[in-house]
C-alpha positions as CSV (number, residue, x, y, z in Angstrom):
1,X,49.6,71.3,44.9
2,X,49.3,67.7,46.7
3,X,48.7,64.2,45.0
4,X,47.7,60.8,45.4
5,X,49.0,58.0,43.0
6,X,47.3,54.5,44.1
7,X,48.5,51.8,42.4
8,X,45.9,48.7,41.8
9,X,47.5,45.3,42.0
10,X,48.1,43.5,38.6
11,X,45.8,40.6,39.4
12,X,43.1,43.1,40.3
13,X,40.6,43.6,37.5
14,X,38.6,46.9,38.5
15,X,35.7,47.9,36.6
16,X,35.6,51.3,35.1
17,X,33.1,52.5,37.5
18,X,35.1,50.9,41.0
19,X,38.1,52.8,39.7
20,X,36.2,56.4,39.5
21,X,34.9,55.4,42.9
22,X,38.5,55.2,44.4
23,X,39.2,57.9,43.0
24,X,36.2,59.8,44.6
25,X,37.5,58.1,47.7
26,X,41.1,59.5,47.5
27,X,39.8,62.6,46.4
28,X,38.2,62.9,50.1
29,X,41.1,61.9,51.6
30,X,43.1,64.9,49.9
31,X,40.3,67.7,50.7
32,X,37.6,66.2,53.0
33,X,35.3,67.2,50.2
34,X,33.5,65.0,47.9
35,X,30.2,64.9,45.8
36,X,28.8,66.5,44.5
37,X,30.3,68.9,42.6
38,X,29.4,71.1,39.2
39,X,30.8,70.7,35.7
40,X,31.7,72.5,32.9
41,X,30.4,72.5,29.4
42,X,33.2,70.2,29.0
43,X,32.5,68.3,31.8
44,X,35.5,68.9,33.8
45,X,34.0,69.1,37.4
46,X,35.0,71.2,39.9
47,X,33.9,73.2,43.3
48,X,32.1,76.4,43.1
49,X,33.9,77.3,46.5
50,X,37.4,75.3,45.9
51,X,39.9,74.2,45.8
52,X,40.4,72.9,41.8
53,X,41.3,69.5,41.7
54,X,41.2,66.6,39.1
55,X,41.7,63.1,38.4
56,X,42.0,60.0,36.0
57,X,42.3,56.4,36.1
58,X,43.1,53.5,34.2
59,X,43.8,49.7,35.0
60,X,46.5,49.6,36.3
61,X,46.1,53.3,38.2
62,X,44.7,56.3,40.2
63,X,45.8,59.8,40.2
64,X,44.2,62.5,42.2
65,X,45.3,66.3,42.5
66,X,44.5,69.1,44.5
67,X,45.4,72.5,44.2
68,X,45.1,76.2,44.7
69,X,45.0,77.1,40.8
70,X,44.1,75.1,37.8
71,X,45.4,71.9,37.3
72,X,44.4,68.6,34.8
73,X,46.2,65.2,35.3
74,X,45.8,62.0,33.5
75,X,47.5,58.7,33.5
76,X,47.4,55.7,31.1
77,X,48.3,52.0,31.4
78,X,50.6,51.0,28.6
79,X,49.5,49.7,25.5
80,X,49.9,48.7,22.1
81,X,48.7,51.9,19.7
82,X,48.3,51.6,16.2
83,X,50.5,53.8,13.5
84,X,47.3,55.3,12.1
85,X,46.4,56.6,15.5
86,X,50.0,57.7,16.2
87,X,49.8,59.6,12.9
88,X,46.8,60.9,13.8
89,X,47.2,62.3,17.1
90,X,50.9,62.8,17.1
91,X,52.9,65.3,15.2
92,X,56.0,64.8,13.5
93,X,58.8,64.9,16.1
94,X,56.7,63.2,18.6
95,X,56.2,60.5,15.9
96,X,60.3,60.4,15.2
97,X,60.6,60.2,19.1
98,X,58.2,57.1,19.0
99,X,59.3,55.3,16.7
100,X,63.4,55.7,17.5
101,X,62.4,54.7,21.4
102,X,63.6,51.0,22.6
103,X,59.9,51.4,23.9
104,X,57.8,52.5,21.7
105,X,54.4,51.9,23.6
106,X,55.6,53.7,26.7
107,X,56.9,57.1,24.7
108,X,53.2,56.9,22.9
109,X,51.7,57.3,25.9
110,X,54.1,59.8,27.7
111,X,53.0,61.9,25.1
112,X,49.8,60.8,25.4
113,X,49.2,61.9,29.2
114,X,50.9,65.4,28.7
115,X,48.0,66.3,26.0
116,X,45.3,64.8,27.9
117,X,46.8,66.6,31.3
118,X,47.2,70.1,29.3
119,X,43.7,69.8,27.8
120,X,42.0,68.7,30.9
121,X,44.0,71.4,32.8
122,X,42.0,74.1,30.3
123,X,39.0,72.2,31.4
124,X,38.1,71.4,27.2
125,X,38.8,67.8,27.2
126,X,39.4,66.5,23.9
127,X,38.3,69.1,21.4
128,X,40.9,70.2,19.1
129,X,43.7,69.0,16.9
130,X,45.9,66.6,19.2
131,X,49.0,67.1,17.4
132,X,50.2,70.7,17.6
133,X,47.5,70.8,21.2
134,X,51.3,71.3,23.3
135,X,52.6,74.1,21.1
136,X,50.4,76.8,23.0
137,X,51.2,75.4,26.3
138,X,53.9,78.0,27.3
139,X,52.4,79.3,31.0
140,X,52.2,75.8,31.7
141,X,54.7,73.3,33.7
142,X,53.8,69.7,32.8
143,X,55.6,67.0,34.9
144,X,55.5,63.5,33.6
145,X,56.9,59.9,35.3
146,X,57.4,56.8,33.3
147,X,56.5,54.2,36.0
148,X,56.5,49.9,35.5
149,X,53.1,49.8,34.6
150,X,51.4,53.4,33.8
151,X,52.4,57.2,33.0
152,X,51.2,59.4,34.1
153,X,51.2,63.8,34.0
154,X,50.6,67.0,36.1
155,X,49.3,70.0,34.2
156,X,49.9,72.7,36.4
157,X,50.1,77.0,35.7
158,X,53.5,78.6,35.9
């Protein structure tokens, strides 16, 4: 498995579509390959021929990763979150963990980028119940960094 992590300067405001083009861009850089490529019914894409790879971005951001199996990644600028949506999308320990950290914005989204990372490693996005999404993740090794200004997770297979 190899990575990229670009970082975009703090007074650099890139639009939603730039970012996704740099990530295209660092996604050559890891494989030679670029577009286009398939999707699934999810709308995960991928190579017919290989290798699997994936990415995300946010705004402060870019991850790109290329491997030989499955993988799903995903990384998030902190922010502030709501309790509602905490409650919705967290379960009860993860909630506990929240709420005890000094930080509570940064654990919300550690927690946040392993779901997103397991889901998009499965290649189903965001399609079922976010709070109990990790418990079936057993054949899985999820790695996750708290950096200064995003966290971000690798979704990878045993």
């Amino acid at each position: 498995m190899k990575f990229l992590l670009h970082d975009i300067a703090p007074d650099t405001r890139l639009k939603p579509a730039e970012q996704h083009s740099l990530a295209l861009q660092l996604l050559h850089q890891l494989t030679g390959k670029g577009e286009p490529f398939l999707h699934n019914e999810y709308g995960k894409p991928y190579w017919q021929e290989g290798p699997y790879f994936n990415y995300s971005h946010c705004s402060t951001g870019i991850i790109v990763a290329v491997s030989d199996r499955p993988i799903g990644v995903d990384i998030e600028s902190y922010r502030h979150y709501d309790e509602a949506l905490m409650k919705r999308v967290m379960n009860e320990e993860e909630c506990r963990q929240i709420l005890q950290d000094p930080e509570p914005p940064k654990r919300f989204i550690y927690f946040w980028t392993r779901k997103e990372a397991y889901l998009k490693y499965r290649g189903v996005g965001i399609t079922e119940d976010l709070r109990d999404c990790l418990r079936s993740a057993d054949n899985v090794v999820l790695e996750t960094k708290i950096c200064p200004r995003y966290c971000y997770s690798i979704c990878v297979p045993i």
